[in-house]
C-alpha positions in Angstrom: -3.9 6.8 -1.7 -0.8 4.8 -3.3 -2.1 1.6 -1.9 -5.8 2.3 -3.2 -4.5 3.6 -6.7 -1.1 0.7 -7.3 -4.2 -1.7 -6.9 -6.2 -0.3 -9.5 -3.5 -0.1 -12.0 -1.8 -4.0 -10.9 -5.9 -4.9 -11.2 -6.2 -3.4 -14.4 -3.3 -4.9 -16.6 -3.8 -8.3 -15.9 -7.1 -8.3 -16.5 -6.8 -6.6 -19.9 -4.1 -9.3 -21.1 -5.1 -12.7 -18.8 -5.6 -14.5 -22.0 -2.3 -13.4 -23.2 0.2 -16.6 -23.6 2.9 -14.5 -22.2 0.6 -13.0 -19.4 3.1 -13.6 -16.1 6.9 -12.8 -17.8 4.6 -8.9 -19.2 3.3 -8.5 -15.8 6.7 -8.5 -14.4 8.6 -6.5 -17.5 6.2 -4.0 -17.3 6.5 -3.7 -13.2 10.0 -3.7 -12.6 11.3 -1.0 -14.4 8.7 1.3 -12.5 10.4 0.0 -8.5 13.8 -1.6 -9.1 15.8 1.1 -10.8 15.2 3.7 -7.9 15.3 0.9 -5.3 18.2 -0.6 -5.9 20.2 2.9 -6.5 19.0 4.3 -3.6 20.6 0.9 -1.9 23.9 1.5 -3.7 24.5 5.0 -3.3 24.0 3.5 1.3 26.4 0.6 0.0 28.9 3.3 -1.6 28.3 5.8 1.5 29.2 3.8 4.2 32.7 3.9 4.7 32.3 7.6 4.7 29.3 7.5 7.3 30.7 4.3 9.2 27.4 2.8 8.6 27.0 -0.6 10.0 25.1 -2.9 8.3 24.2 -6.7 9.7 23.2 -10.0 7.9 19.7 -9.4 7.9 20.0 -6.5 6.1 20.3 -9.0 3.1 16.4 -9.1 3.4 16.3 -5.8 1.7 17.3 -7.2 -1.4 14.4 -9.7 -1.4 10.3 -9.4 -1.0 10.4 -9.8 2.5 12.2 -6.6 4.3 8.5 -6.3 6.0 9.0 -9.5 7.5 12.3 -8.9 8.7 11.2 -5.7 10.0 8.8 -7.8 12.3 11.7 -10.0 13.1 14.2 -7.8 14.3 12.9 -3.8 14.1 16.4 -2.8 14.5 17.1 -3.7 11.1 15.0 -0.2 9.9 18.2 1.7 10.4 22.2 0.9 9.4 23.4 3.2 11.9 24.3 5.6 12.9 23.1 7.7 9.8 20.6 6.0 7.4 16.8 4.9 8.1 15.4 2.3 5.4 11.9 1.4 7.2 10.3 3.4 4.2 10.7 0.5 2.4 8.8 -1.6 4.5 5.3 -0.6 2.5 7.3 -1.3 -0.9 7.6 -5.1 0.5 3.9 -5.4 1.4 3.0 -4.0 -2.7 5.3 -6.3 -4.0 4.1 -9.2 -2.0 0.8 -8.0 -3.1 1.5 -7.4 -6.5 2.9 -11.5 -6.6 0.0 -13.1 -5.2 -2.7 -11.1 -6.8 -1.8 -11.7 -10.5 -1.9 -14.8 -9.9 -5.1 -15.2 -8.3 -6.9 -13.0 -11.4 -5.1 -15.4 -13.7 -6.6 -18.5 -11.8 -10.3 -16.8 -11.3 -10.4 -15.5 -14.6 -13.9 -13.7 -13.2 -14.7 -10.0 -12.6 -16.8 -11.0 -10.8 -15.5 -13.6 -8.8 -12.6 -10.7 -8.5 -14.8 -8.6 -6.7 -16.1 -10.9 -3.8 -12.5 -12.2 -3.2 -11.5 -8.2 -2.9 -14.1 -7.9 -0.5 -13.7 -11.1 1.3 -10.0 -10.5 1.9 -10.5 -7.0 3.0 -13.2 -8.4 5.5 -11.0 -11.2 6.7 -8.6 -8.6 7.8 -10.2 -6.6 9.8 -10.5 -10.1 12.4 -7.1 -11.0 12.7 -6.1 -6.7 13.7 -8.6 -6.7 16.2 -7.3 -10.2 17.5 -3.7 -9.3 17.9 -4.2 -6.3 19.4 -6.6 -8.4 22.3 -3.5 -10.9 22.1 -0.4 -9.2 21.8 1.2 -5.9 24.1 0.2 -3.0 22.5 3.6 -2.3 20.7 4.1 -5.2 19.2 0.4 -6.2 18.0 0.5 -2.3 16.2 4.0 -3.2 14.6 3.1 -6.5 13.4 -0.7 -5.0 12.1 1.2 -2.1 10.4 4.0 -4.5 8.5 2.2 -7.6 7.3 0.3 -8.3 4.2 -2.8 -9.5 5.7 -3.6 -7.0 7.7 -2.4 -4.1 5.7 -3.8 -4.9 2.1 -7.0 -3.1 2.3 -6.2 0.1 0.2 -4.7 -2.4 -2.5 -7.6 -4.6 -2.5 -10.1 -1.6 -2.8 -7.8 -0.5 -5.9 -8.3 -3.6 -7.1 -12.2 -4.2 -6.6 -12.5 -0.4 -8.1 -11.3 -1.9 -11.7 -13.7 -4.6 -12.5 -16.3 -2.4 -10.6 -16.0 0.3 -12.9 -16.3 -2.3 -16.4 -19.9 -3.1 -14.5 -21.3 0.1 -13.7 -21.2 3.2 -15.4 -19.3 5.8 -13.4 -21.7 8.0 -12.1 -24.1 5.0 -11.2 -21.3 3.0 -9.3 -20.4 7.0 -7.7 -24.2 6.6 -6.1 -23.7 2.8 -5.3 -20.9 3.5 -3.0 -21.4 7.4 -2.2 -23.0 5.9 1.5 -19.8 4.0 2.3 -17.6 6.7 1.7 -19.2 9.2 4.0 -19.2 6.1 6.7 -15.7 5.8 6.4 -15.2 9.5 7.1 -17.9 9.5 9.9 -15.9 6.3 11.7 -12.7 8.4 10.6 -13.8 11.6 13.2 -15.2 8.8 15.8 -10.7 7.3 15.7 -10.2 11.0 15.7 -11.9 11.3 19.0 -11.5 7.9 20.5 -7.7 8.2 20.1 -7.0 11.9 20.1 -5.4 11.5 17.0 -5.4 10.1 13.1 -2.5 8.5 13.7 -1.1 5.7 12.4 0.0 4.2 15.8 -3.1 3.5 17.7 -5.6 0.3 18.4 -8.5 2.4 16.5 -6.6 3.5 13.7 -5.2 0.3 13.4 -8.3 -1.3 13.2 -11.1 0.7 11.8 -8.9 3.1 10.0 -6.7 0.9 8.0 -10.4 -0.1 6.3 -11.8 3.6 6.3 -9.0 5.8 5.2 -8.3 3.7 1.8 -12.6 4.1 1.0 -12.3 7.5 1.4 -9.4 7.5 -1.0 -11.1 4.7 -3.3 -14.3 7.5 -3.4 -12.1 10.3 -3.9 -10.3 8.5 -6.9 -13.5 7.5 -8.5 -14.2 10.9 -8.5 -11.6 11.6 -10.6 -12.7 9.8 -13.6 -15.5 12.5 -14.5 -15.1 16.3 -14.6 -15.8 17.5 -11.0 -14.2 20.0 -8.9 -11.7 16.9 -7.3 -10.7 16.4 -10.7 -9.6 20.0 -11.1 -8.2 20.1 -7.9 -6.0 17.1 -8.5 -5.2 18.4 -11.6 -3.2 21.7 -10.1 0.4 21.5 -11.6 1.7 21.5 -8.1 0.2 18.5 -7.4 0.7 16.7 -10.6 4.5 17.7 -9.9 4.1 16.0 -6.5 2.1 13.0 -8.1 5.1 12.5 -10.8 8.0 12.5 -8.3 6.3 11.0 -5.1 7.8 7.7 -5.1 11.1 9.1 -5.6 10.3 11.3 -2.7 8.4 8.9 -0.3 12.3 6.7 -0.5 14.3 9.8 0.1 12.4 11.8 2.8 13.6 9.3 5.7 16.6 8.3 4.4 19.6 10.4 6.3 16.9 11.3 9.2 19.7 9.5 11.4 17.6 7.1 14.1 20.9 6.7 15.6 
């Protein structure tokens, strides 16, 4: 749901100010303040904490500090922990948005085409699904699933759904473009039950998930979202303080939640 809805919103801007002469340095004034600040504390506080937890940290920690701590993650897993007491793999889906977030305004401000938008959204998302299934043929189980689960390529499909949801909704009225892609929702919950039973689980670490799921569970998401947009009963369910509460600090506590869970 983050992926599918951070591409809507990244979609959205750009295309509202492409023509802007100061299009790129907005993009990135208007991004930073909303990751960095609680990023970089969070990394601080660690940096302040670890003579008093003994952490140790090693030089390819230094990766955290740039756009590629997924990449790193690939590289040596170990590095998702500076032991013995604090686990930073959360960040590993703040690496693939960013990456995301780098290439895509750029590729809007070179097509310059909504609809030229939406075909490379659904290109990409189509040209992912190939290279899963391949490494997971190719690669030992573990490894293929790790790689699949930390890469940009084959993990961009909520944030390309986001994306091909904000030009889609400038062509159709809501409710018609709600009918256009009512069908595909309920197949990505029908192939969701078929992983379910296949793998005996909606995990995130299996061959099915990792393959058909990774396409499904952002379109049920995408549908759920569009939903959102006209008064319905998801709307008012969404709308429940609890959840707007949870909405509002979610970022804040997707970082924290694994942060001290000690992988030692």
């Amino acid at each position: 749901m983050f992926f599918v809805l951070s591409g809507l919103l990244i979609t959205g801007i750009p295309i509202n100010s492409e023509n802007h002469p100061r299009y790129l340095r907005n993009f990135y004034i208007r991004r930073s303040p909303r990751i960095l600040p609680l990023f970089c504390g969070v990394l601080l506080i660690v940096v302040v904490l670890t003579p008093v937890l003994h952490l140790e940290w090693h030089r390819g920690h230094i990766a955290y500090l740039l756009n590629c701590r997924n990449i790193a993650l690939i590289v040596n897993p170990a590095l998702e922990q500076v032991g013995p007491a604090v686990f930073l793999g959360q960040f590993c889906s703040l690496a693939v948005q960013e990456q995301y977030y780098m290439l895509w305004r750029l590729a809007i401000w070179l097509l310059r085409d909504e609809r030229k938008i939406m075909r490379l959204c659904l290109v990409l998302i189509a040209c992912s699904i190939q290279p899963r299934i391949a490494l997971i043929w190719l690669l030992p189980s573990n490894a293929a699933l790790d790689l699949i689960n930390k890469a940009l390529p084959t993990h961009w499909d909520g944030l390309l759904l986001g994306s091909w949801l904000t030009p889609a909704m400038r062509r159709w009225p809501l409710e018609e473009l709600r009918r256009r892609t009512q069908w595909l929702v309920w197949l990505a919950v029908a192939a969701l039950l078929g992983v379910g039973v296949y793998a005996h689980s909606l995990g995130f670490h299996n061959s099915a998930m990792e393959t058909v799921g990774f396409t499904a569970i952002p379109i049920v998401f995408a549908g759920l979202l569009l939903r959102c947009f006209v008064p319905c009963a998801v709307l008012r369910f969404f709308s429940l303080r609890f959840l707007r509460f949870l909405g509002r600090y979610s970022y804040g506590i997707y970082i924290y939640h694994l942060l001290f869970l000690g992988r030692g």
